[in-house]
VMD Tcl script that draws the C-alpha trace (Angstrom):
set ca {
  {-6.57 35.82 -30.96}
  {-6.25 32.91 -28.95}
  {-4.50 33.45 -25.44}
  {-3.04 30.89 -23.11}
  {-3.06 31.70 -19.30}
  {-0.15 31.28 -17.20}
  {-0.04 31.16 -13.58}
  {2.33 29.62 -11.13}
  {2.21 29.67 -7.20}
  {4.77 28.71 -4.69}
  {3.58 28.03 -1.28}
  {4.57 31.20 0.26}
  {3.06 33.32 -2.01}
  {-0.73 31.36 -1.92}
  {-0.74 33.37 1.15}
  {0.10 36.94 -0.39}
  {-1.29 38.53 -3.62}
  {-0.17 35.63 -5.99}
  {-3.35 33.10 -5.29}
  {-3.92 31.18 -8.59}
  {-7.87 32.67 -8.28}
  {-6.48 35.89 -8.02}
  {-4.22 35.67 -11.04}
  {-6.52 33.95 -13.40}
  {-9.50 36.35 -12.61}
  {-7.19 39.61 -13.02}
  {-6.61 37.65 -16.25}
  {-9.03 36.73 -17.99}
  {-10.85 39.97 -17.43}
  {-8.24 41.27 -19.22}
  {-8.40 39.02 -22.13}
  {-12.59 39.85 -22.47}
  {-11.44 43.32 -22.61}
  {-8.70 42.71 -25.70}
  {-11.71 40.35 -27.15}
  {-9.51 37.47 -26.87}
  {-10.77 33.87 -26.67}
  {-8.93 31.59 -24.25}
  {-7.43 28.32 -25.64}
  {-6.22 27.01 -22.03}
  {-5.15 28.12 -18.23}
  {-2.09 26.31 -17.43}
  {-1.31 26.49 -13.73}
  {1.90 25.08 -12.00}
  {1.08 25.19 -8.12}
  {3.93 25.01 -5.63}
  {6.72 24.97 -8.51}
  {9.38 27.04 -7.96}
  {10.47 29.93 -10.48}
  {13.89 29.30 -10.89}
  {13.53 26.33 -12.93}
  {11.63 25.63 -16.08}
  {11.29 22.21 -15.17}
  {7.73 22.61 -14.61}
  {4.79 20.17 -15.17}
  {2.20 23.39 -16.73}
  {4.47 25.21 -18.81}
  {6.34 22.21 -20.88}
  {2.91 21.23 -21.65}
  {2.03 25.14 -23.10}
  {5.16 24.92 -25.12}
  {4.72 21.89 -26.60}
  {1.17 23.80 -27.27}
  {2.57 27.37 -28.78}
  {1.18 26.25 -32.22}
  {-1.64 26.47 -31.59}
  {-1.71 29.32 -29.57}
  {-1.25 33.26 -29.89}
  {-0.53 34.74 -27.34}
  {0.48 34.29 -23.87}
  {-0.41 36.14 -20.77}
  {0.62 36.51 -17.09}
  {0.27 38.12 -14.06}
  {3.34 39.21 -13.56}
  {6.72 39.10 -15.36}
  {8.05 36.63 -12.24}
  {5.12 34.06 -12.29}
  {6.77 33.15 -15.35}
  {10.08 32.78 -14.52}
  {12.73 34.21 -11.73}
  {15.75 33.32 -13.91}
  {16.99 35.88 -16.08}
  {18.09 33.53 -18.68}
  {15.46 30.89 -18.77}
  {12.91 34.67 -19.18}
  {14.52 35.06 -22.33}
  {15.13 31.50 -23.43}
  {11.15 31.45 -23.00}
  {10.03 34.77 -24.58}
  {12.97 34.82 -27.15}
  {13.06 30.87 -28.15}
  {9.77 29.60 -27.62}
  {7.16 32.48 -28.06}
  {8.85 35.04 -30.82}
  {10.27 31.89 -32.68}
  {6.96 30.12 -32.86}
  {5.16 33.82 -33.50}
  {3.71 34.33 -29.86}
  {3.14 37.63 -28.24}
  {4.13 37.38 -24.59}
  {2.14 39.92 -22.51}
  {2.39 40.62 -18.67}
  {-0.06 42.33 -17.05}
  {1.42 44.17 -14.00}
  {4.46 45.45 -16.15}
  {2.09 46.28 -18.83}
  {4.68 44.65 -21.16}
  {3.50 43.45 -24.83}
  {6.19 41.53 -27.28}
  {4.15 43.09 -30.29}
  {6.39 46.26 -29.76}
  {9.66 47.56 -29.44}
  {9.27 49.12 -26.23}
  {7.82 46.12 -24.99}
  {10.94 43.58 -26.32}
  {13.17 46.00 -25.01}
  {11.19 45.47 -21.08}
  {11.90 42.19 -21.19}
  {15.49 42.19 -20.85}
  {15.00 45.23 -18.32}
  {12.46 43.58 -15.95}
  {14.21 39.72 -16.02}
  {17.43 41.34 -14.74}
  {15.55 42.56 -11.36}
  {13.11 39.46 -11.49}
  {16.46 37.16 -10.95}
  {18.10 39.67 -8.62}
  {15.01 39.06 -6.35}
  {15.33 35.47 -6.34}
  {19.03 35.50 -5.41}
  {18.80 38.35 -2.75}
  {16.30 36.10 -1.17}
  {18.70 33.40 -1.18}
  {21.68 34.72 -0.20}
  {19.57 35.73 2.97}
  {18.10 32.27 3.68}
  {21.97 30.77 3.24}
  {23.01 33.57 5.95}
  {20.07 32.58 8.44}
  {21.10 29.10 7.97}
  {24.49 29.66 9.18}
  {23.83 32.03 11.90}
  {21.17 29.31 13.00}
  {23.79 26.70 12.68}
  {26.40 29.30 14.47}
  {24.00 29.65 17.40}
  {24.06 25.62 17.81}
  {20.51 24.89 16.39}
  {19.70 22.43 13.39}
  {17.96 23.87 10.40}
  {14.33 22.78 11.07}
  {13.48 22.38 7.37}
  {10.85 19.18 6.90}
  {7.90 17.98 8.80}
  {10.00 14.88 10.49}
  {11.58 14.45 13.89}
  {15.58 13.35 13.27}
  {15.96 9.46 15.02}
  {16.54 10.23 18.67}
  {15.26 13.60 19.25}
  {11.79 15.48 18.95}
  {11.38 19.09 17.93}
  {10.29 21.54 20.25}
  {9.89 25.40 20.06}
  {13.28 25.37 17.35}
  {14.85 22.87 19.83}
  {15.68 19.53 19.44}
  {14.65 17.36 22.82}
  {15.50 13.25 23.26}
  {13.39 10.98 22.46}
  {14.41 8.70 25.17}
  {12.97 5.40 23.76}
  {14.76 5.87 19.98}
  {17.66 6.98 21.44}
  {18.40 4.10 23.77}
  {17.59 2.15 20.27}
  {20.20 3.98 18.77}
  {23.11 3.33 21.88}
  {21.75 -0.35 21.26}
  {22.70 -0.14 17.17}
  {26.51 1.66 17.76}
  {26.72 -1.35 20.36}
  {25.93 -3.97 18.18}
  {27.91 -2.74 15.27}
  {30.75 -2.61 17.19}
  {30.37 -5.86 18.06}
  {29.40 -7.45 14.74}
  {30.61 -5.16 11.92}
  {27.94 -5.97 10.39}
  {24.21 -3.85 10.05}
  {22.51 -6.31 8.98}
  {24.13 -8.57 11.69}
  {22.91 -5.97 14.40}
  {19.67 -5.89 12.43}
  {19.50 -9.68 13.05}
  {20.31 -9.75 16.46}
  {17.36 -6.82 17.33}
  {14.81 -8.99 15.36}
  {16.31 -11.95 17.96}
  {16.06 -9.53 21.00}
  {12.63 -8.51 20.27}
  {13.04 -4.85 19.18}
  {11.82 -3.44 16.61}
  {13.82 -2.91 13.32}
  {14.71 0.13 11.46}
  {15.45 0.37 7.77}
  {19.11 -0.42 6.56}
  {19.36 2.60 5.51}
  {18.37 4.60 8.28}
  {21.17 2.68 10.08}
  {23.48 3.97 8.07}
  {22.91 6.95 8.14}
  {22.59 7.35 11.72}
  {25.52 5.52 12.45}
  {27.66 8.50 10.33}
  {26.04 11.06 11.06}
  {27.55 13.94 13.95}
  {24.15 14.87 15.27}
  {23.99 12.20 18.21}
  {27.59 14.04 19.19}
  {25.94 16.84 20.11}
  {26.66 18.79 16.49}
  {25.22 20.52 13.95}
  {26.12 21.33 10.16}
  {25.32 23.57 7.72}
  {26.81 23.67 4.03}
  {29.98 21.27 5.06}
  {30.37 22.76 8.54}
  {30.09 21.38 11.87}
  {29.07 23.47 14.98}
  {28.64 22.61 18.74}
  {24.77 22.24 19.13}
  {22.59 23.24 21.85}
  {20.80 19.19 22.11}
  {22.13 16.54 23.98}
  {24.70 13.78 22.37}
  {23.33 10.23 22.57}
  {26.94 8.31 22.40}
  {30.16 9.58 22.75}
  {32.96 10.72 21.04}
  {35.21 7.68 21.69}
  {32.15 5.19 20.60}
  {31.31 7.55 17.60}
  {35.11 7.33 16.36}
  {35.44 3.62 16.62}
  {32.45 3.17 14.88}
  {33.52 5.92 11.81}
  {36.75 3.71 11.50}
  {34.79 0.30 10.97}
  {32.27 2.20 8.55}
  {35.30 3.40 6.45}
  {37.22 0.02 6.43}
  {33.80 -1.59 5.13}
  {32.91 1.24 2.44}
  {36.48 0.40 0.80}
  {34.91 -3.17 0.31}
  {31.17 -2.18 -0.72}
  {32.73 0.67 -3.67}
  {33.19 -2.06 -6.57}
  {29.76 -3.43 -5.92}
  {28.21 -0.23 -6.13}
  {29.64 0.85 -9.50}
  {28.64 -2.40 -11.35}
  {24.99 -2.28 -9.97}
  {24.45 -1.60 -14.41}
  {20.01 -1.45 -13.34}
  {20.28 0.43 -9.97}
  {16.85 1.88 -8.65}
  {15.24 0.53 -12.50}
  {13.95 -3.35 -10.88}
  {11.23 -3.87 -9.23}
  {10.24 -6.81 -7.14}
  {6.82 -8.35 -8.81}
  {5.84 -10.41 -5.52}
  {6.41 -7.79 -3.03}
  {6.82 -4.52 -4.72}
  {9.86 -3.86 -3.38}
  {13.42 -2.68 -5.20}
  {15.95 -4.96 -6.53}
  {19.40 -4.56 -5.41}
  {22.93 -6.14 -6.62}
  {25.57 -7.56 -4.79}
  {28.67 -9.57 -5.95}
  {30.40 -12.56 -4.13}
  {33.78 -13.88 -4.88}
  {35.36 -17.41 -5.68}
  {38.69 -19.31 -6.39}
  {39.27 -21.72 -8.33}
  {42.82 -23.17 -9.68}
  {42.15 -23.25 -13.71}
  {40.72 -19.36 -13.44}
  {41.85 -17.58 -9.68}
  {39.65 -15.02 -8.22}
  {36.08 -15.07 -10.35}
  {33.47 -12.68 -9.36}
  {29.82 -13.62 -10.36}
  {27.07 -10.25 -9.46}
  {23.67 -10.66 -9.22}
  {20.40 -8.77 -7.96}
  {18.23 -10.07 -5.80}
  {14.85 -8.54 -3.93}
  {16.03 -6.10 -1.00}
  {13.64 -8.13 1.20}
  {15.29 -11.70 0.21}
  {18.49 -9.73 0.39}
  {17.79 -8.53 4.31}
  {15.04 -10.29 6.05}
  {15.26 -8.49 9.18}
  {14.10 -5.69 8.11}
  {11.00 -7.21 6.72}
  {8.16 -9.28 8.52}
  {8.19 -12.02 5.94}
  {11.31 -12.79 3.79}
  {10.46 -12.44 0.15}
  {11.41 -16.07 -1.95}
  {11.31 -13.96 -5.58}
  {13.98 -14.99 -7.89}
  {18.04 -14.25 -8.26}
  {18.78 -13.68 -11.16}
  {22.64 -13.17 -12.97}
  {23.59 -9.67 -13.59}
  {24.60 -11.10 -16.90}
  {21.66 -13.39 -18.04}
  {19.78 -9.89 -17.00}
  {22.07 -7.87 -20.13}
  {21.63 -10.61 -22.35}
  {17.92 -10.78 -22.04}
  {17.69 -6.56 -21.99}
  {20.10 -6.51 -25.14}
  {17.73 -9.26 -27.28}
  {14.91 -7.42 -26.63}
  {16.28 -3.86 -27.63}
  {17.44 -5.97 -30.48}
  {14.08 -6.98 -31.53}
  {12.90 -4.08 -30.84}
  {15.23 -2.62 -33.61}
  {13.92 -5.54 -36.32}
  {10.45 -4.55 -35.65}
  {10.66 -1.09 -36.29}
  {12.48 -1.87 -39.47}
  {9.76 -3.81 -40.57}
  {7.54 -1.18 -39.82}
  {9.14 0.75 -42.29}
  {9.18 -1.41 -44.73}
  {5.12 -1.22 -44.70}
  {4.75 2.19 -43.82}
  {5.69 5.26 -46.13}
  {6.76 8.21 -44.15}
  {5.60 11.32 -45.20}
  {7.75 13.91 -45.72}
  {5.90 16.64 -43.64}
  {8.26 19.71 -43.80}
  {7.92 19.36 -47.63}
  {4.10 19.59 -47.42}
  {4.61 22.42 -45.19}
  {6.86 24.32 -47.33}
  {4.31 23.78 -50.28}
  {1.95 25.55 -48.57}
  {3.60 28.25 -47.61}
  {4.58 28.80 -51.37}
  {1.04 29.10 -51.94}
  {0.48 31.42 -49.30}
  {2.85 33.61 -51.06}
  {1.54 32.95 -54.54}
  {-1.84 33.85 -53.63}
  {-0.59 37.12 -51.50}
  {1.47 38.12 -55.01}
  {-2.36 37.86 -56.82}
  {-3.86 40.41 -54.11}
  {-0.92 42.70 -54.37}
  {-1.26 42.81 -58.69}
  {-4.99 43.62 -58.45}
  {-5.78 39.87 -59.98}
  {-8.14 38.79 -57.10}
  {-10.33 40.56 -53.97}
  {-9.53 40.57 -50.28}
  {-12.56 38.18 -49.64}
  {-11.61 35.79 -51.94}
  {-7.55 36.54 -50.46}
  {-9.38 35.99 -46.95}
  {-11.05 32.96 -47.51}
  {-7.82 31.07 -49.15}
  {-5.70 32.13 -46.70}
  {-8.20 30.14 -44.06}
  {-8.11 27.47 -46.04}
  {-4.36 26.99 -46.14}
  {-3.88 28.07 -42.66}
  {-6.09 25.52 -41.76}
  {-3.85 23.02 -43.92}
  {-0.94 23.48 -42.70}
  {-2.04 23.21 -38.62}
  {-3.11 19.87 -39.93}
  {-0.16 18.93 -41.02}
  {2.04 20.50 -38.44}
  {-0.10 18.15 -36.31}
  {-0.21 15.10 -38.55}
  {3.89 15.39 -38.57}
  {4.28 15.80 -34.20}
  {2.24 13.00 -33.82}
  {4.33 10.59 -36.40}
  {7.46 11.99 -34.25}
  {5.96 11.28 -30.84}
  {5.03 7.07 -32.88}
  {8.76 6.97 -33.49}
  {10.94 8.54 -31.06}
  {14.00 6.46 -32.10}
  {14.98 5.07 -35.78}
  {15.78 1.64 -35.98}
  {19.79 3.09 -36.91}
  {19.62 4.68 -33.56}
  {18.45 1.41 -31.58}
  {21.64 -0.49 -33.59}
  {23.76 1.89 -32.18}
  {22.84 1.70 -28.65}
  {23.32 -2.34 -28.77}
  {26.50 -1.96 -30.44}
  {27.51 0.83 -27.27}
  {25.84 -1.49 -24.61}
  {28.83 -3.92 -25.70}
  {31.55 -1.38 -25.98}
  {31.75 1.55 -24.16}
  {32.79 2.40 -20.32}
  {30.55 1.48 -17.55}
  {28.97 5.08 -16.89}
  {28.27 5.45 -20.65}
  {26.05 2.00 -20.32}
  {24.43 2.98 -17.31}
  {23.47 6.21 -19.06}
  {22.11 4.31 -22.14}
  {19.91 1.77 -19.84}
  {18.55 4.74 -18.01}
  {17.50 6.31 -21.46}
  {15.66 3.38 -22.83}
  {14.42 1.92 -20.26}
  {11.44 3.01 -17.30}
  {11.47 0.16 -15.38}
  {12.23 -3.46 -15.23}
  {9.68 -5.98 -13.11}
  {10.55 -9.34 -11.90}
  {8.41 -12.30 -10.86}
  {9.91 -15.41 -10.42}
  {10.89 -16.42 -14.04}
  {9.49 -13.84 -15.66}
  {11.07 -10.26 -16.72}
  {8.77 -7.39 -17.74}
  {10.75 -4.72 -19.50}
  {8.91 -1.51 -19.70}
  {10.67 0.76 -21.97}
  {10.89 4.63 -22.13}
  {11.39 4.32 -26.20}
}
mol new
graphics top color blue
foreach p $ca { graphics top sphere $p radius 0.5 }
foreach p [lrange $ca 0 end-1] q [lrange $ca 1 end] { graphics top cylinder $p $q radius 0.2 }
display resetview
């Protein structure tokens, strides 16, 4: 039997009874007592159990072929969610003929009993899990109720300095911050204010951080928890009256910025070659009498785009949002005529039929031993031999799917969408094919996810 070791940590628990040097030794003593060999230890440190979206145990899945069993500590290392425990145990292990067995609840999938656990065990594993946070949501509030911020995170908010579960003023950031709602209100305009620091001398904050600052109820003196404002026990940096003229220029200007935003088709997917930093796309207007209001969008290097908040101004290429498609359209296009090429060369093999013929002979040969007509050694040693057939070709077949994740068919469809459905449906496509996009002057470096 070959068993495969799981153990997950969170942080808390590296401190309790969990460690991962405690699990796997508890472990694998067991296994040397079944006489089982271990085919791998997959540990996911500091992953929550909630989710299944975890580095360790997608790679043992994609793994349960060639393995026979898999053990844990304890029924919640592998998961605190009712559902995903028997998605796992039921979907994954059973269907690909892997015993699950857990240790502490001396639970084993090769009997009834055992099955029957599962479902038992998973219902108190994810009752756990949401007793816990039901009483971290209450702290929260009575935290927020009480005027304090939630302290989650290792940072200090702009302005203020944690102290003791306190927040205390920074008074150097926070007469930078009076200096930014000042300057807003005079310009409109954060990058404008950005400018006009740079001019003054000071030092310059990211525009984002400006943003957010400017919006954000803390330097009034509040706190918030799930929606929810509450007096706070700090000090406000500005007032009310400045804080509510300043709301009612940010929401006139977000009116203006919403259009831009939604056409942005390769948001957070370009990357600045020269300087390393994100592209970004922004839109400007024209008239003209043969055609009226025209709007051209482009994208442009964040540190061209707003040179204040950078030490030099980056001189990297802006390019057309549109010569961008085109040139990200050809390329899935050739993409497509390559593949079918391939094709042309290459023979698939039909792998599920090769599989299915050796399973027919597995059954032939057990029909031989059941009549008398041939020995258990003989029964024995064929069995090996076709057992060790058809892991090669269970192989053989994952890695031709893993050489062509998408058919050329499937790449003609996605350039016919690209030029006819909605904009979220195209923005969902891009994100599908492609990893990341790297420009350098002239040159575009498309690095695709197919």
């Amino acid at each position: 039997m070959k068993a495969a070791i799981y153990i997950r940590v969170s942080t808390q628990e590296q401190v309790e009874n969990y460690s991962i040097d405690s699990q796997k030794e508890r472990i694998e003593a067991f296994c040397k007592s079944k006489g089982w060999s271990i085919f791998d230890t997959y540990i996911d440190g500091g992953y929550s159990g909630s989710t299944m979206d975890r580095p360790a145990l997608q790679k043992m899945l994609n793994e349960l072929n060639e393995i026979d069993v898999v053990v844990v500590y304890k029924l919640d290392r592998l998961s605190r969610s009712q559902r995903d425990t028997l998605t796992l145990i039921e979907e994954h292990f059973l269907k690909s003929e892997v015993d699950f067995v857990s240790l502490t609840e001396t639970i084993d999938t090769s009997t009834p009993f055992g099955k029957a656990m599962i479902g038992i065990l998973s219902v108190f594993a994810q009752l756990e899990r949401e007793t816990i946070a039901e009483r971290m949501r209450m702290g929260h509030i009575k935290r927020a109720e009480e005027g304090l911020r939630g302290m989650g995170g290792n940072h200090n908010p702009s302005g203020y300095i944690r102290s003791n579960g306190y927040l205390e003023v920074n008074e150097e950031e926070a007469e930078h911050i009076r200096l930014m709602f000042d300057l807003y209100e005079q310009y409109h305009s954060i990058a404008k204010a950005q400018a006009k620091l740079k001019e003054m001398g000071e030092p310059v904050w990211r525009f984002r951080r400006y943003r957010d600052i400017l919006s954000n109820r803390l330097y009034l003196g509040e706190v918030s928890f799930a929606g929810k404002y509450y007096k706070g026990q700090h000090p406000a940096i500005v007032s009310e009256e400045q804080f509510d003229r300043v709301q009612n220029l940010l929401e006139r200007h977000a009116g203006r910025n919403k259009y831009r935003a939604k056409e942005s088709l390769f948001s957070n997917l370009i990357t600045c070659g020269c300087c390393g930093e994100p592209y970004m796309s922004y839109q400007s207007n024209c008239f003209t009498k043969s055609k009226g209001r025209v709007t051209y969008r482009y994208y442009m290097c964040k540190a061209r785009r707003f040179p204040a908040e950078y030490p030099k101004k980056c001189m990297n290429k802006t390019w057309n949002s549109k010569t961008i498609e085109e040139l990200v359209v050809n390329e899935l296009k050739r993409i497509s005529l390559d593949k079918k090429e391939k094709e042309k060369k290459v023979k698939t093999i039909n792998y599920p039929s090769l599989i299915k013929k050796v399973d027919e002979k597995v059954a032939r040969i057990i029909s031989l031993y059941a009549e008398g007509n041939i020995d258990k050694p003989l029964l024995d040693n064929q069995i090996k031999k076709l057992d060790d057939e058809k892991r090669k070709l269970i192989q053989a077949q994952k890695r031709q799917l893993d050489s062509d994740t998408l058919s050329p068919k499937q790449l003609d469809q996605y350039v016919l969408n690209l030029s006819e459905v909605e904009f979220s449906e195209k923005q969902a496509i891009i994100n599908k094919l492609i990893d990341q996009i790297i420009i350098e002057n002239e040159s575009v470096k498309i690095e695709w996810a197919i």
